[in-house]
N, C-alpha and C positions, 0 to 999 in steps of 0.2 A: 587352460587359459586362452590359448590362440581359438579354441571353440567358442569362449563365452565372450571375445574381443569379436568376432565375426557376428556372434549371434547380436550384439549390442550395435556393431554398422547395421547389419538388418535392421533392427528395428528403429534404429535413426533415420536412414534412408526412405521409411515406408513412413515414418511418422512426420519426414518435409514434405514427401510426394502424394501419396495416399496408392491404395492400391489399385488395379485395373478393375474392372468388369470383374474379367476372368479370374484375374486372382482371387476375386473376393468370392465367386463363384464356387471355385474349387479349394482353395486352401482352409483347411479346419480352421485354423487360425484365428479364420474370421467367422465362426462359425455360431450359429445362435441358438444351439442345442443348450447351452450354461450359461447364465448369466443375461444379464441386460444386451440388448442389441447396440452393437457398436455405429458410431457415426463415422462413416466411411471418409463421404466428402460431398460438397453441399453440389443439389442438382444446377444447372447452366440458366440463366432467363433465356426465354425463347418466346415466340410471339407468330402462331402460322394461322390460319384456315382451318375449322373443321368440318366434315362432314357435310353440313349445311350453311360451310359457307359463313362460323360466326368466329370471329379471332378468340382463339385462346393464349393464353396466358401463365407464364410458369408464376405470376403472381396471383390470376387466377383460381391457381389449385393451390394456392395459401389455406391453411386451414382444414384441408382435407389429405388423407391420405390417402396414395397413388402407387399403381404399378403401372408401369412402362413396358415396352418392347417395341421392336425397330421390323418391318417386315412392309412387302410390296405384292399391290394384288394379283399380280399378272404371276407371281413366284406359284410352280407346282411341287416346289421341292418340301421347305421345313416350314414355309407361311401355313399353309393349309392347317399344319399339326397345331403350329404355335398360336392361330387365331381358334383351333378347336378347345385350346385350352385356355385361354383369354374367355372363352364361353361359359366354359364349367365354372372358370372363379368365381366369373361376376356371380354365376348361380347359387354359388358356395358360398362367398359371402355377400350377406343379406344386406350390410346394413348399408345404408343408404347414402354416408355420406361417405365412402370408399369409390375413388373411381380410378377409370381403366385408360391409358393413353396409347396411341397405337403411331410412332411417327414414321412414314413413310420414307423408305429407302427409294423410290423413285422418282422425282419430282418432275421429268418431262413426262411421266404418263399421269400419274395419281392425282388428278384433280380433286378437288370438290363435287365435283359427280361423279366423279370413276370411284370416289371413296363414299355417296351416298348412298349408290347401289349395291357397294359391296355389304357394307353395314346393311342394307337391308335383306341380303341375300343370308348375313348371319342370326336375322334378326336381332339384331344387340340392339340393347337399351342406350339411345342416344344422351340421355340425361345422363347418364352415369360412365358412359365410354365413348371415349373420341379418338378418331379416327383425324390424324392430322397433315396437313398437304404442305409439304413442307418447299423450299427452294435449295438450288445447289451449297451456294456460299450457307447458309446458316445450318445446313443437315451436318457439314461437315465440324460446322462448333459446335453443335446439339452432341453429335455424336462424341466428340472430345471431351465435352462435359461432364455426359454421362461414363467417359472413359469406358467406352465398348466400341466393338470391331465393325466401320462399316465400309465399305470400299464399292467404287463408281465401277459403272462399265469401262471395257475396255477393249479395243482390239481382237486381244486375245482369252478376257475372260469374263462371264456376265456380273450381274451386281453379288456383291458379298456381304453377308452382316451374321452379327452372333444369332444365336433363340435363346438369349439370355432373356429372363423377364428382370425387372428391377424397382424394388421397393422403397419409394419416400414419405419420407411421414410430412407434418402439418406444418413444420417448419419450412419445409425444403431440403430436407438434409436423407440422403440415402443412406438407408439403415440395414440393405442388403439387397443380395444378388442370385438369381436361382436358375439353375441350368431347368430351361421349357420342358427337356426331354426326360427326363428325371421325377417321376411322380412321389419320392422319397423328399424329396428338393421341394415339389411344389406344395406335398401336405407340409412342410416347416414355414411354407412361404402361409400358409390357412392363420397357421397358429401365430407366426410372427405380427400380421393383419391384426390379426386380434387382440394380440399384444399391446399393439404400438395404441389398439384403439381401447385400451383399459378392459377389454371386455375378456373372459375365459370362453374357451369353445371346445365342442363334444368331442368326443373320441370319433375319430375317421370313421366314413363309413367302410373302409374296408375291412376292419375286423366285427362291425355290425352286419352284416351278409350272413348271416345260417341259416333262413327258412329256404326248405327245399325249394327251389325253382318250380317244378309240376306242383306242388301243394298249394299256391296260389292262382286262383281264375284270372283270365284279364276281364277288361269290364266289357259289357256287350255294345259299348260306342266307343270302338277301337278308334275308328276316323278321329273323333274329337281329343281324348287323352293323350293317344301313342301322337300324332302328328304335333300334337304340343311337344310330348317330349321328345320328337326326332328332331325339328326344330330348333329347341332351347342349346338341348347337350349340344348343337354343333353340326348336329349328322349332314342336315341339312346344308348348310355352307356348303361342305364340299363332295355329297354327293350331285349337287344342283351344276357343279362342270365336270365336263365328260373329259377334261385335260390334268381333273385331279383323281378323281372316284368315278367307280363307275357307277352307271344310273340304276336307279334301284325298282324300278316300273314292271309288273310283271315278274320279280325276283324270285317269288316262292317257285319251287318246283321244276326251273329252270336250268339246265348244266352249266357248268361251271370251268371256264380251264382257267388250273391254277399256274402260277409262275413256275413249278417245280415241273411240268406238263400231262400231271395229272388231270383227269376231271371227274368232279365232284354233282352231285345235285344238290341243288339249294333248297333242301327240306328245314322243318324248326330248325333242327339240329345244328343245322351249319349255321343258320339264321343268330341262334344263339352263340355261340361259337365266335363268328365274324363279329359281334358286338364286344362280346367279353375278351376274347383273344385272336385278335386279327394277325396277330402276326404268326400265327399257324397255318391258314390257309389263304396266301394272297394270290387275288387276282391277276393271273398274266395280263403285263398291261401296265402295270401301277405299280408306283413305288410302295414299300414298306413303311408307312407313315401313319397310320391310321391310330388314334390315341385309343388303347384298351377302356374298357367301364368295367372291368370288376371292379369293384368295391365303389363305385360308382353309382349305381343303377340298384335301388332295392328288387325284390324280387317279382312286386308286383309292378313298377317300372318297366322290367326287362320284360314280363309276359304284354306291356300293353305297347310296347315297341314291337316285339316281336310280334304282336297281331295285325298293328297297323301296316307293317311291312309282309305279311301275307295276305291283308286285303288289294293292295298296289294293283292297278289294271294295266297291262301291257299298253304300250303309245302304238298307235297304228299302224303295220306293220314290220311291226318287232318279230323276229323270228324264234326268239324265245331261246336261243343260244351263245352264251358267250366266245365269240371268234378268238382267232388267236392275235388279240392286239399286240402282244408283245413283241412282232414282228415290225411293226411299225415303230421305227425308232426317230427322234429330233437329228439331224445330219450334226446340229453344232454343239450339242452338250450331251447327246447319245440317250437320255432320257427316254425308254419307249413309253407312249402314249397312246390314246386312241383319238380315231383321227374324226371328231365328230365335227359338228357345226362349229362347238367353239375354240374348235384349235385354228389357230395360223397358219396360213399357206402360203407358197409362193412355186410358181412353175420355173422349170428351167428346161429345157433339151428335150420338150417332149413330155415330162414327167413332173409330178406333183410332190410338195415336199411338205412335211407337216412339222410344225415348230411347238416347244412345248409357252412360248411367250413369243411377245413382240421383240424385245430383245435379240434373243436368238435368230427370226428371220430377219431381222435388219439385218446380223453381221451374216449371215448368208447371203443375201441381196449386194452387199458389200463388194463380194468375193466370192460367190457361186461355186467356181471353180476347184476352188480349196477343200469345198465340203460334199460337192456332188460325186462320187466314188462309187 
């Protein structure tokens, strides 16, 4: 009795408040494996700047179905992953009146042109994904709203937010929440899309994947297919900063030192490899972020990626080996980096200091002292 008198506050409690993000994220509870998708709790009005600069509107996405996520472009940590997979959805799903909202967790950098460029650095479909510039005071009710985690710089520690993605349908009512990093999570999020929009959808292509890899040709105009699809899936985003991924120019045949301090040459092999399973052999230098494509990428996909990334001509100069970046670390969030054109610097005593964002060299600048060791 005292079990089924507790379980009854629970579910009173959840059904005056509603649940968080995260609870809806992770607890089965709320799960939309059985049955109809549950109405969590209805999304916030909000009203920012997008991309180019045209106000949107949470009355605007009236009528259309939406997923959301909270992320900043200057972040090299979980953005990079979570805008690569904001990529694949949109790719995933077709249909046209689903769109994609991106609100920025940093409002003194991410303008309307720091968020122009980036979208175009993702190539994303501006009609169907917006990228939104948001201000202090209303991120903080946007975020309340949508009941997920976002937390300002500070002092002592940089910006914070979840890599939840978050699903609402045409009323405005969130109908679920999916952990970014979770590809279990995100093919439910395929089908729930699908759901909400009356339509049925195929069976994932990850259990579609069985023609041998070698038994497919890629096609003899690598340049043109493969750099569409290094582009679409994302690759591009973030191998194009040298403070998230490294640069891919020149990559066939090249050595390689991995994080573990081995080194590898970058033949097909690995080529194929680092697409399907990056997190086998990462790059000393780089975090462990990079989103897999098994089941992803058909097999004639994977051969015309992989071709167009054995065409790549070295940038002038290029000594054709990977150094040991992982030596170079951020003083203030310890992040090792490489230290190219587009990281952040700041001199101090002599010496050069490389930051993996702006963020982080301002509170160095702050306080030198604290972090030069």
């Amino acid at each position: 009795m005292l079990w089924a008198s507790a379980l009854l506050v629970w579910g009173w409690l959840h059904s005056q408040a509603g649940p968080s993000a995260d609870t809806a994220a992770w607890n089965p509870w709320y799960s939309s494996q059985n049955g109809e998708l549950p109405v969590l709790w209805d999304a916030p009005a909000f009203s920012y700047p997008d991309q180019n600069g045209r106000t949107v509107t949470g009355e605007d996405l009236r009528g259309h179905i939406w997923i959301a996520d909270f992320f900043f472009t200057s972040c090299t940590s979980i953005c990079p992953m979570m805008t690569a997979k904001m990529a694949h959805l949109l790719k995933t799903i077709s249909d046209g009146e689903v769109r994609f909202v991106s609100f920025s967790v940093d409002p003194d950098h991410d303008t309307p042109a720091v968020l122009q460029q980036y979208a175009r650095m993702w190539k994303a479909d501006d009609s169907r994904w917006k990228f939104l510039s948001t201000n202090r005071k209303d991120l903080a009710a946007t975020a309340e709203g949508m009941r997920t985690f976002v937390q300002p710089p500070s002092e002592d520690s940089p910006i914070q937010h979840s890599g939840l993605f978050i699903l609402t349908d045409k009323e405005g009512r969130v109908r679920g929440v999916y952990d970014s990093s979770d590809d279990t999570a995100l093919r439910r999020l395929v089908r729930d899309t699908a759901r909400l929009a009356g339509r049925r959808v195929a069976v994932p292509a990850e259990e579609a994947n069985t023609t041998p890899v070698e038994s497919v040709a890629p096609s003899t105009n690598p340049q043109n297919v493969g750099a569409a699809l290094y582009a679409a899936r994302g690759c591009l985003g973030c191998h194009a900063q040298g403070r998230v991924a490294p640069a891919l120019e020149g990559c066939f045949g090249r050595k390689v030192l991995l994080a573990d301090g081995r080194t590898v040459i970058s033949d097909e092999a690995y080529l194929r490899e680092s697409i399907l399973d990056p997190g086998e052999k990462v790059v000393a230098g780089y975090p462990a972020m990079m989103p897999g494509y098994r089941g992803q990428l058909t097999d004639v996909e994977l051969n015309e990626v992989v071709a167009y990334l054995k065409a790549l001509k070295p940038v002038q100069g290029d000594a054709g080996v990977e150094t040991a970046r992982a030596q170079i670390v951020d003083p203030v969030c310890k992040m090792p980096l490489d230290p190219s054109s587009e990281s952040f610097e700041a001199d101090f005593s002599g010496k050069t200091y490389h930051f993996c964002s702006k963020l982080c060299r301002d509170r160095f600048l702050k306080s030198p002292e604290r972090f030069a060791k």
